[in-house]
Short mmCIF file of the C-alpha atoms (twelve columns), coordinates in Angstrom:
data_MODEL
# 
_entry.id   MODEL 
# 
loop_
_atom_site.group_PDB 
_atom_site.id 
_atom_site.type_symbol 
_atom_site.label_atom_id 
_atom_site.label_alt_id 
_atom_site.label_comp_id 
_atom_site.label_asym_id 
_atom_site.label_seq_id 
_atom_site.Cartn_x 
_atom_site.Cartn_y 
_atom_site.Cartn_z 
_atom_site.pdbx_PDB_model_num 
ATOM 1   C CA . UNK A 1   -131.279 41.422 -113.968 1 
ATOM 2   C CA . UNK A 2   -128.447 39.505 -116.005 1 
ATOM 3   C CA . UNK A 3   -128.199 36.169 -115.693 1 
ATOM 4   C CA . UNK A 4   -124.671 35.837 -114.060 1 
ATOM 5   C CA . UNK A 5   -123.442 39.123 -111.723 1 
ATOM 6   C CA . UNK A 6   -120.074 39.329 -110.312 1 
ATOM 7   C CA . UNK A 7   -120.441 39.303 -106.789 1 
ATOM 8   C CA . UNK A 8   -117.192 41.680 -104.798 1 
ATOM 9   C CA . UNK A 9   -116.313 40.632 -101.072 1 
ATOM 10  C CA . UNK A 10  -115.059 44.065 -99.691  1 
ATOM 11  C CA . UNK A 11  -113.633 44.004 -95.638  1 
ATOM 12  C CA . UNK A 12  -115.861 47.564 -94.817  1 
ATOM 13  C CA . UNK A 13  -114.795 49.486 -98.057  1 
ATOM 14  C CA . UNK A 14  -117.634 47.983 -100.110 1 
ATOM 15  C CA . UNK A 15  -119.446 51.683 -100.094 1 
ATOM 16  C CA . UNK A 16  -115.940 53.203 -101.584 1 
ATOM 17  C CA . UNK A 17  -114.901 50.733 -103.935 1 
ATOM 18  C CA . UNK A 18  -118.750 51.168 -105.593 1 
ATOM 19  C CA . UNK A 19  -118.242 55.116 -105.702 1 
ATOM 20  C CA . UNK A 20  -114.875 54.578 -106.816 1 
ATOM 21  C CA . UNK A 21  -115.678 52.254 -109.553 1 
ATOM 22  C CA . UNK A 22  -118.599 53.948 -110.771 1 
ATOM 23  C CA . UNK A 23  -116.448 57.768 -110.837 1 
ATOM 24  C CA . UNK A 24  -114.367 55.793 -113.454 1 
ATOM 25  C CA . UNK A 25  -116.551 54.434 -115.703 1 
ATOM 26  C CA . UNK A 26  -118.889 55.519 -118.433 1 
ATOM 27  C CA . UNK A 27  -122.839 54.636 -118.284 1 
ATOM 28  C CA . UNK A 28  -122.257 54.153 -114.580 1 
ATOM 29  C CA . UNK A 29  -124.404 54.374 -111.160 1 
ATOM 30  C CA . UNK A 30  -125.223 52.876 -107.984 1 
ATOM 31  C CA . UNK A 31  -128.173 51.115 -108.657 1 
ATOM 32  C CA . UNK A 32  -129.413 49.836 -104.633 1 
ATOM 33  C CA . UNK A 33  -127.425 49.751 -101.152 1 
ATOM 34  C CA . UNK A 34  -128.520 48.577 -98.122  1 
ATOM 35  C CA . UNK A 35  -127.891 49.133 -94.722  1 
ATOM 36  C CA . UNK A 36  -127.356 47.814 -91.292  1 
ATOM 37  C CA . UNK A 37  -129.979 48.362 -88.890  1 
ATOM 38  C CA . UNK A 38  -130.447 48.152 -85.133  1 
ATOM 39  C CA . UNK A 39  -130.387 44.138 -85.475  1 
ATOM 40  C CA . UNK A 40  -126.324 44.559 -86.649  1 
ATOM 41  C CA . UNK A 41  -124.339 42.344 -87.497  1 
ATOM 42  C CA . UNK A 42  -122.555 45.558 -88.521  1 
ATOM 43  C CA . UNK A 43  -122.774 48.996 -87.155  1 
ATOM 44  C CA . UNK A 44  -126.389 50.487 -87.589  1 
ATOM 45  C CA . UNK A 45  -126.324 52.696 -90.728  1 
ATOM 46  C CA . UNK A 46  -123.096 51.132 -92.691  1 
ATOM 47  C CA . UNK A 47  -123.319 49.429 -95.671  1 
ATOM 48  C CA . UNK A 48  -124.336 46.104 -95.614  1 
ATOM 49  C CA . UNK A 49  -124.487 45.523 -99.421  1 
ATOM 50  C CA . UNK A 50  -124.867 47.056 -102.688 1 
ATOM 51  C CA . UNK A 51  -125.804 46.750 -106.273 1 
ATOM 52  C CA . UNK A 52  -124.032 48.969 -109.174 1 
ATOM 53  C CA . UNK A 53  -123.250 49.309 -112.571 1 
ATOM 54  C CA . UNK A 54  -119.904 49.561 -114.710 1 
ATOM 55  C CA . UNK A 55  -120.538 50.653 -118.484 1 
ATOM 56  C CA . UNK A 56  -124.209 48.787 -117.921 1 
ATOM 57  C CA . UNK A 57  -122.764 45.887 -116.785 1 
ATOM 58  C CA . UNK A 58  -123.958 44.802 -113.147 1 
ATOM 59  C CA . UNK A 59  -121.681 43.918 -109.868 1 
ATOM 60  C CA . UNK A 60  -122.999 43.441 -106.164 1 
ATOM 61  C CA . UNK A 61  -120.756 44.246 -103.281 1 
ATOM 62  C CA . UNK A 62  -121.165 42.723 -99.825  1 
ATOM 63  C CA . UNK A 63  -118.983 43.988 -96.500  1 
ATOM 64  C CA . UNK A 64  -118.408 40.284 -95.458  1 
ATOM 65  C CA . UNK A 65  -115.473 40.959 -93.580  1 
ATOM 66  C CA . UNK A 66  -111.588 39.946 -93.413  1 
ATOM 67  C CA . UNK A 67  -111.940 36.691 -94.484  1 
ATOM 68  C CA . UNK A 68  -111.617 36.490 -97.970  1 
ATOM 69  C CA . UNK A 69  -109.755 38.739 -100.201 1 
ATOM 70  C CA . UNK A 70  -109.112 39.461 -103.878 1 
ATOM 71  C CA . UNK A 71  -106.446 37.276 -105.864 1 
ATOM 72  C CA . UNK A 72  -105.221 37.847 -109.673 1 
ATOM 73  C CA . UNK A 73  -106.771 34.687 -110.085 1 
ATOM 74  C CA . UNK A 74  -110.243 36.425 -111.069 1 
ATOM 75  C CA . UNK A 75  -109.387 39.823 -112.773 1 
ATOM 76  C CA . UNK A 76  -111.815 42.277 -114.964 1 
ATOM 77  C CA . UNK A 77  -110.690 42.573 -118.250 1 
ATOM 78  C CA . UNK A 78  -111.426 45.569 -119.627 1 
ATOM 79  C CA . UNK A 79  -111.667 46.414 -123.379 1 
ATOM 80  C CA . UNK A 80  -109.822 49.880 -124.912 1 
ATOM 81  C CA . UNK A 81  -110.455 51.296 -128.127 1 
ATOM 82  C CA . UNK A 82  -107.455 53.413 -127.744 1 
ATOM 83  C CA . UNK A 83  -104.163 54.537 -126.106 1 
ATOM 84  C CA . UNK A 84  -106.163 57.428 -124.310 1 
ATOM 85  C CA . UNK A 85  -108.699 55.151 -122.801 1 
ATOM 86  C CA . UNK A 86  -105.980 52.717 -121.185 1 
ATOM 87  C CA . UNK A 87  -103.961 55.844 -120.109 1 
ATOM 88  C CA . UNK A 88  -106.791 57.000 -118.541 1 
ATOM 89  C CA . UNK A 89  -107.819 53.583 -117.245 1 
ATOM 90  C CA . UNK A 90  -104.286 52.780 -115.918 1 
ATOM 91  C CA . UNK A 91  -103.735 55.750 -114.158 1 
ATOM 92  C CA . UNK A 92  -107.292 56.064 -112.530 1 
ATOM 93  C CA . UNK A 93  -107.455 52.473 -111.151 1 
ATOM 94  C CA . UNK A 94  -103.818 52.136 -110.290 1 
ATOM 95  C CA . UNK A 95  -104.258 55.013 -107.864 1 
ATOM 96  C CA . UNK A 96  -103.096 53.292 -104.341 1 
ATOM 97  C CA . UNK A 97  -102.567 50.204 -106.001 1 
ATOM 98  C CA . UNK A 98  -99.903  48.354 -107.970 1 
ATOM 99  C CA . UNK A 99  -99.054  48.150 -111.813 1 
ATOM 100 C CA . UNK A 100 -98.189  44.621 -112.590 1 
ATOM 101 C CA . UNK A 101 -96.778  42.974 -116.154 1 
ATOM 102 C CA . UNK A 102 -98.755  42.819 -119.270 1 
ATOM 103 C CA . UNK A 103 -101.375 45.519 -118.737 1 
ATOM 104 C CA . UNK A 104 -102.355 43.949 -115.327 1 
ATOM 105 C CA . UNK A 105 -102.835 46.110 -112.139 1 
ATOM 106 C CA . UNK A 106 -104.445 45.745 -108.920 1 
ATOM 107 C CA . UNK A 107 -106.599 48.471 -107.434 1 
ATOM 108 C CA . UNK A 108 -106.259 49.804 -104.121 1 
ATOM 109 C CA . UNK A 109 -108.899 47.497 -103.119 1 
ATOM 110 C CA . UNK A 110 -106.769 44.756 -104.066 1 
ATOM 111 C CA . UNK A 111 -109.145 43.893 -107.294 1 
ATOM 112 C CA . UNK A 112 -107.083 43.010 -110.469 1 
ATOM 113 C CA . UNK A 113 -107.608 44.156 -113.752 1 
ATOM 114 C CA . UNK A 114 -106.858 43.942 -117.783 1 
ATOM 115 C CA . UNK A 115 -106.280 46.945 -119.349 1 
ATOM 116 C CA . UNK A 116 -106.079 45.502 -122.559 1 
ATOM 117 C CA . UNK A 117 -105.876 47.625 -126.074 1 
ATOM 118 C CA . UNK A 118 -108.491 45.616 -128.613 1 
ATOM 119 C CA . UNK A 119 -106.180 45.509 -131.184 1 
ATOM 120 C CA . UNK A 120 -103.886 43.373 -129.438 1 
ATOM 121 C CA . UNK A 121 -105.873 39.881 -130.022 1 
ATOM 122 C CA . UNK A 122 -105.574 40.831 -133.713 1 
ATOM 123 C CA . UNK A 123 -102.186 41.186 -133.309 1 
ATOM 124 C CA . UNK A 124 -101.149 38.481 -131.333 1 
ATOM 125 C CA . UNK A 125 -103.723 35.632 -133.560 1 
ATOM 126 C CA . UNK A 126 -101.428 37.018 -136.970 1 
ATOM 127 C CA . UNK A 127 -101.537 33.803 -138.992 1 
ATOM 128 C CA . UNK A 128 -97.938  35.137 -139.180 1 
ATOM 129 C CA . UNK A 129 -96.083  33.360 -136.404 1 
ATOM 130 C CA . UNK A 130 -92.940  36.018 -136.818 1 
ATOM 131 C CA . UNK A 131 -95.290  38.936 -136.467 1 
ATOM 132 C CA . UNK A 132 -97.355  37.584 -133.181 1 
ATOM 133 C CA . UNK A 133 -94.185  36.019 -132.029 1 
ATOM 134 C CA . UNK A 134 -93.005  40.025 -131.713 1 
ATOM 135 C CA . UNK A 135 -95.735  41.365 -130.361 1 
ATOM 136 C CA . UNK A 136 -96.044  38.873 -127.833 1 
ATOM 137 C CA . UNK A 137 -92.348  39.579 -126.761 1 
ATOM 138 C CA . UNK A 138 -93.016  43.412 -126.733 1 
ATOM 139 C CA . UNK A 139 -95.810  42.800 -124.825 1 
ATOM 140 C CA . UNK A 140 -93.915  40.559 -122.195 1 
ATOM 141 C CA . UNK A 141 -92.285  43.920 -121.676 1 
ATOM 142 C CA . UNK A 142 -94.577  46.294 -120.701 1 
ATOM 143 C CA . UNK A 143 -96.556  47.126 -117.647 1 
ATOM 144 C CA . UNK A 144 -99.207  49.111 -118.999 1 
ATOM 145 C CA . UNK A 145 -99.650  48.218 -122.886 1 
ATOM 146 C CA . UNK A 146 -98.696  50.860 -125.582 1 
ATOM 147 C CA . UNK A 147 -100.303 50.431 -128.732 1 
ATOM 148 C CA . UNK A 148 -97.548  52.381 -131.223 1 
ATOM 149 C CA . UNK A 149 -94.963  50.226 -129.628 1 
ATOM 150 C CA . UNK A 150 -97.055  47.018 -130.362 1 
ATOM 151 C CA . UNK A 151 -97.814  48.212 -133.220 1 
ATOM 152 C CA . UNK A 152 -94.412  48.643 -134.307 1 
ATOM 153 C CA . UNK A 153 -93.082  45.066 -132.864 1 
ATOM 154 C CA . UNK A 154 -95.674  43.643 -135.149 1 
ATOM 155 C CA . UNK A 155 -94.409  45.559 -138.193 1 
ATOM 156 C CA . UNK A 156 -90.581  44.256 -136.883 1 
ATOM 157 C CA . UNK A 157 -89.830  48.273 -136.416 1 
ATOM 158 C CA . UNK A 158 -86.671  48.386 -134.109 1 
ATOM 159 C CA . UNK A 159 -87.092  51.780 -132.802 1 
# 
């Protein structure tokens, strides 16, 4: 087991979120889940808890209840090699959810995420202030992040 494991409070969906997490991502599975039993607190046979993994990286999920709840203040930033991978990305896990600024979303879960292209900490660390200075301000633009167009705000393309 790793060391540190992000640990999801669901209200009841905690069985959904894991198949709908795992449907998305590559080298994925649900690894354990446990149950409710006669003793409760939940309804015999629901999910208590689970364990699964997202491109070999471990999460548990717990049905706590309607307590707690997600903020953008803890968000999963997620790595893309290329514009087909955060199309894919984008539109898969902003299904019932919302699109927000700067390749952020939230998931219908209310979970936020980074769709973030790698080339864009390249981009934005430039030891040319102009160049990052563009991309950044292209960037500050978009909702889901295009790579062309930041490629092009780097270059000081117009168009």
């Amino acid at each position: 087991m790793q060391k540190i494991t992000p640990f999801l409070w669901f209200d009841g969906k905690a069985e959904e979120a894991m198949n709908f997490y795992t449907s998305i991502f590559a080298d994925s599975k649900i690894e354990s889940v446990t149950r409710y039993g006669e003793g409760g607190p939940g309804p015999k046979g629901a999910v208590m808890s689970g364990t699964f993994q997202l491109n070999g990286q471990t999460f548990m999920a717990l049905n706590g209840g309607p307590q707690f709840t997600f903020s953008p203040a803890v968000s999963f930033f997620v790595n893309c090699e290329t514009q087909e991978e955060i199309d894919e990305l984008w539109e898969k896990l902003s299904e019932g959810g919302e699109p927000g600024r700067c390749g952020w979303l939230t998931d219908k879960f209310g979970l936020s995420w980074q769709i973030i292209p790698k080339i864009l900490g390249e981009l934005l660390q430039d030891k040319d202030a102009e160049k990052s200075a563009r991309v950044m301000q292209a960037m500050l633009q978009m909702d889901k992040l295009d790579i062309e167009a930041l490629q092009r705000a780097y270059e000081g393309s117009l168009d």
